[in-house]
N, C-alpha and C positions, 0 to 999 in steps of 0.2 A: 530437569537439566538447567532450566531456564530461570532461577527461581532469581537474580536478581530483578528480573519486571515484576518486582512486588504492585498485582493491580490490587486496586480496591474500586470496589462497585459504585460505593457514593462518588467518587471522583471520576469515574466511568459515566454515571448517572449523570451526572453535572455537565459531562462534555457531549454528550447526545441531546442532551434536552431538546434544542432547536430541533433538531433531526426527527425525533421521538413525534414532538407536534406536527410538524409539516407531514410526515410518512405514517404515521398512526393514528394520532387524537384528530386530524380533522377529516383523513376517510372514517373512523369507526363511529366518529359524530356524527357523520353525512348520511349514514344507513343504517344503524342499530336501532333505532327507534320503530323503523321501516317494517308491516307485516311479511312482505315479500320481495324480492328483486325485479322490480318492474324496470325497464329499457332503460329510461328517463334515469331511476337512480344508478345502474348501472354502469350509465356515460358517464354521469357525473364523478364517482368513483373511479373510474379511467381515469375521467382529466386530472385530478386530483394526486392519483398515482404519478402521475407522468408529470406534473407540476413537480411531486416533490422527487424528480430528479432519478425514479426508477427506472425510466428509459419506458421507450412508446412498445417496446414487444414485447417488454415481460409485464408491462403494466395491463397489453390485450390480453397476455397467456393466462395471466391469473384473474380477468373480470370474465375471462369465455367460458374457464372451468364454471363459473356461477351461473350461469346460464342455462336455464333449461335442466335446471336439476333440485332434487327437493333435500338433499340432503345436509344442508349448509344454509341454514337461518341467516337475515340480517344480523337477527341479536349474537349470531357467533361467528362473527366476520372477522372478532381480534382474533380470537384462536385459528382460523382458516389462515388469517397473512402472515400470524406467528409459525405456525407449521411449515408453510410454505416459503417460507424464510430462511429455518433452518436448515430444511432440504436443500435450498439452494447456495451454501454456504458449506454443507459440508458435500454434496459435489462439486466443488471446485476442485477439491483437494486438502491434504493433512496442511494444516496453518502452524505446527510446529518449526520454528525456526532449525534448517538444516545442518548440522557440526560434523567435522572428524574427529577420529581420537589425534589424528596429526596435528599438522596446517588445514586450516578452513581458510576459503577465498569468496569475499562477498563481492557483487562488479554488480555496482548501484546507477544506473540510470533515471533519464527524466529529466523535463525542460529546467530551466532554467527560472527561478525563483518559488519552486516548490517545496522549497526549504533541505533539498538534498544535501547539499553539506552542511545543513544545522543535524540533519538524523545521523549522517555518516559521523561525527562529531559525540553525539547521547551516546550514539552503538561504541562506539572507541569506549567511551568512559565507562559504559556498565558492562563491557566486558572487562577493561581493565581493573574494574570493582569486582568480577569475580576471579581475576588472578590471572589474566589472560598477558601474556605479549602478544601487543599489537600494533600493525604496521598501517600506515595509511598510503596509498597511492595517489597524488597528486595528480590524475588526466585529463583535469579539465587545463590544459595548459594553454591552453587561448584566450580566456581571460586572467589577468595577472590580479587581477580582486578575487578570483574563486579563487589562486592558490594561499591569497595572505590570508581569507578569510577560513581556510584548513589546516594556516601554517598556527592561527590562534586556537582554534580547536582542537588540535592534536595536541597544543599545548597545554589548554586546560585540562583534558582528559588524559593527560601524562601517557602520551602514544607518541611511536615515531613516526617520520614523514619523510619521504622519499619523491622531489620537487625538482622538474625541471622547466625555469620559465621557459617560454615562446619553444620548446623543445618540443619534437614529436610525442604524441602520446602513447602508443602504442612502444615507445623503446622506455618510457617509464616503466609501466608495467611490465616489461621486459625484467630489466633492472629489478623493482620492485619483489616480485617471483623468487630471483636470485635471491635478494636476500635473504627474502622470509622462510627460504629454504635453508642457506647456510649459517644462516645463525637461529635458525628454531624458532620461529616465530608463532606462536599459537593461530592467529588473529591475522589478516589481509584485505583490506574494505580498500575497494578501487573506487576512486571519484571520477566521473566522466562528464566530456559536455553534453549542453543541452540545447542547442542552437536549432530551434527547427525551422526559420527562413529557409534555411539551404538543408530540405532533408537531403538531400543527395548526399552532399559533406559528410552530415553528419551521420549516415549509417555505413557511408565506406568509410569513417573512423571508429563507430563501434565495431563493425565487423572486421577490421584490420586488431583490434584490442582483444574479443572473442577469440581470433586466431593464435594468439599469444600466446593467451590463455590453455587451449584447446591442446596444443604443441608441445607450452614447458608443461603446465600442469593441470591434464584433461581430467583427475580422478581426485582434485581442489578441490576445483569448486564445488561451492554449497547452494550458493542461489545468484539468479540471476534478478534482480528486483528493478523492479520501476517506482519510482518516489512520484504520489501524485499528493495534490492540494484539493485538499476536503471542497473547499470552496467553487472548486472549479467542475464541477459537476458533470453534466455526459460530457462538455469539455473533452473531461479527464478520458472521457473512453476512446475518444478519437487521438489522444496525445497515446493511448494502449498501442492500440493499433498500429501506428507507426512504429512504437518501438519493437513491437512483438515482429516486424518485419524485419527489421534491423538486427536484431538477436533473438534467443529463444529463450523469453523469460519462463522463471520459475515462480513470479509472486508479487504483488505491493505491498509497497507501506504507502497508510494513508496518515500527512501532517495534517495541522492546522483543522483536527477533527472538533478542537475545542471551540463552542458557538457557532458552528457551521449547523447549518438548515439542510446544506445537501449530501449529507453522510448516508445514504441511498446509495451513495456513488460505488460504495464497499456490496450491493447485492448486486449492479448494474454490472459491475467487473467480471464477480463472479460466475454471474447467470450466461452473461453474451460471448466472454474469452476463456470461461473455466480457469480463471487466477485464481489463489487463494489467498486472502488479505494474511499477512505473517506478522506488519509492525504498525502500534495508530501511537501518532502522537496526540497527546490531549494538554499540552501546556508547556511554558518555557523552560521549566527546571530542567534540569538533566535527567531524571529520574521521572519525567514526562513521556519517555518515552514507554510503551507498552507493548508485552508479547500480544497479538490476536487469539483469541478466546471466543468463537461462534456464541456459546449459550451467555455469555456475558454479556456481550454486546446484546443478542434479541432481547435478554431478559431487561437491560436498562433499557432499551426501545419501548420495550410492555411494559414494564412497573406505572 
């Protein structure tokens, strides 16, 4: 369905590297040589894990299994984190991104500088590359730079935008609904803020926009996503958290995947909130954006 995210592996390949080293090549260095798992290399393999941004309970879940069992060599330690990897990725959940044959509604969340209105903006364009009307919602309206910096993107991406400054956000997306209903709109990508000083604010105005939602059109929406920055690593999982309180997500997209070391952060989501990673960006172009692909991703980690 999705075949505009034309991935290709080499460029895949390219945007893990960092990742690939820090979470593979320097644990499978650290022990494959190794006749057996003695304590000593077992810590050190922890720390390494949890260095490169696995998180401290799935990086014990998976050094305890090694423990006291004879069935799993040093020398086959890539293939034990590769398997265990992909288990933990496809329990998250299906990572196909969610459509109707109607109206689709995406209500994209996440702080502020994680490149959420640069995604909201690729997703505009390549659906409008496969023939899509598409609306964008304007709700971050508190700051007057997210709305010009959507009012540019909707326009490169030849989408429409539906803006109201210093306006309540929740009667945007009001509006917004409205019209992508009365004039047929395929396509519905809500922007929202990202202010987390003041969670409090900020999730009785996600949960004031959710309601909206849930009211005019409960049988919409497709996903409810959280936009995280590769970079920002368990960061990212505590920026989860809050939102997941706030609303009831259905997924991430992970940006700024390109050259980042902590792209871990995509098992760490999975394993501890059961999200399933659905969008990674790997570069600036427009067409940087990508659908999520479990066995693509592991296999550019292990190649």
């Amino acid at each position: 369905m999705f075949n505009f995210f034309s991935n290709t592996f080499e460029n895949l390949k390219n945007a893990v590297s960092n990742t690939a080293k820090n979470l593979v090549g320097n644990v499978v260095d650290s022990v494959q040589e190794e006749e057996e798992f003695s304590e000593f290399v077992l810590e050190d393999m922890e720390d390494l894990l949890i260095g490169a941004d696995l998180g401290v309970n799935y990086a014990a879940e998976l050094v305890d299994k090694l423990r006291n069992q004879t069935k799993v060599k040093p020398s086959e330690v890539k293939q034990y984190l590769k398997n265990s990897f992909i288990k933990t990725l496809e329990d998250a959940g299906d990572t196909k991104l969610k459509m109707n044959d109607g109206l689709s509604i995406y209500f994209i969340t996440g702080v502020n500088g994680v490149g959420k209105t640069t995604l909201i903006g690729k997703l505009a364009y390549q659906f409008k590359q496969s023939g899509k009307r598409v609306l964008i919602a304007a709700a971050d309206t508190f700051r007057a730079a997210a709305e010009e910096q959507l009012n540019i993107w909707s326009d490169r991406a030849g989408a429409d935008i539906v803006r109201k400054d210093k306006g309540d956000p929740a009667a945007v997306v009001y509006e917004s609904i409205e019209k992508a209903k009365n004039e047929n709109y395929d396509i519905l990508l809500i922007d929202t803020a990202g202010r987390l000083q003041n969670k409090f604010n900020l999730m009785e105005e996600l949960s004031k926009i959710k309601a909206v939602i849930d009211k005019k059109a409960p049988d919409l929406l497709c996903e409810c996503m959280l936009v995280l920055d590769a970079n920002t690593g368990q960061n990212g999982l505590q920026q989860a958290k809050v939102f997941m309180e706030a609303v009831n997500l259905t997924s991430v997209a992970l940006t700024k995947l390109d050259g980042s070391a902590k792209g871990a952060i995509v098992l760490a989501v999975a394993k501890e909130l059961k999200l399933p990673v659905k969008l990674i960006g790997i570069g600036e172009k427009m067409e940087d954006l990508k659908e999520f692909i479990p066995n693509d991703f592991i296999n550019a980690l292990f190649e």
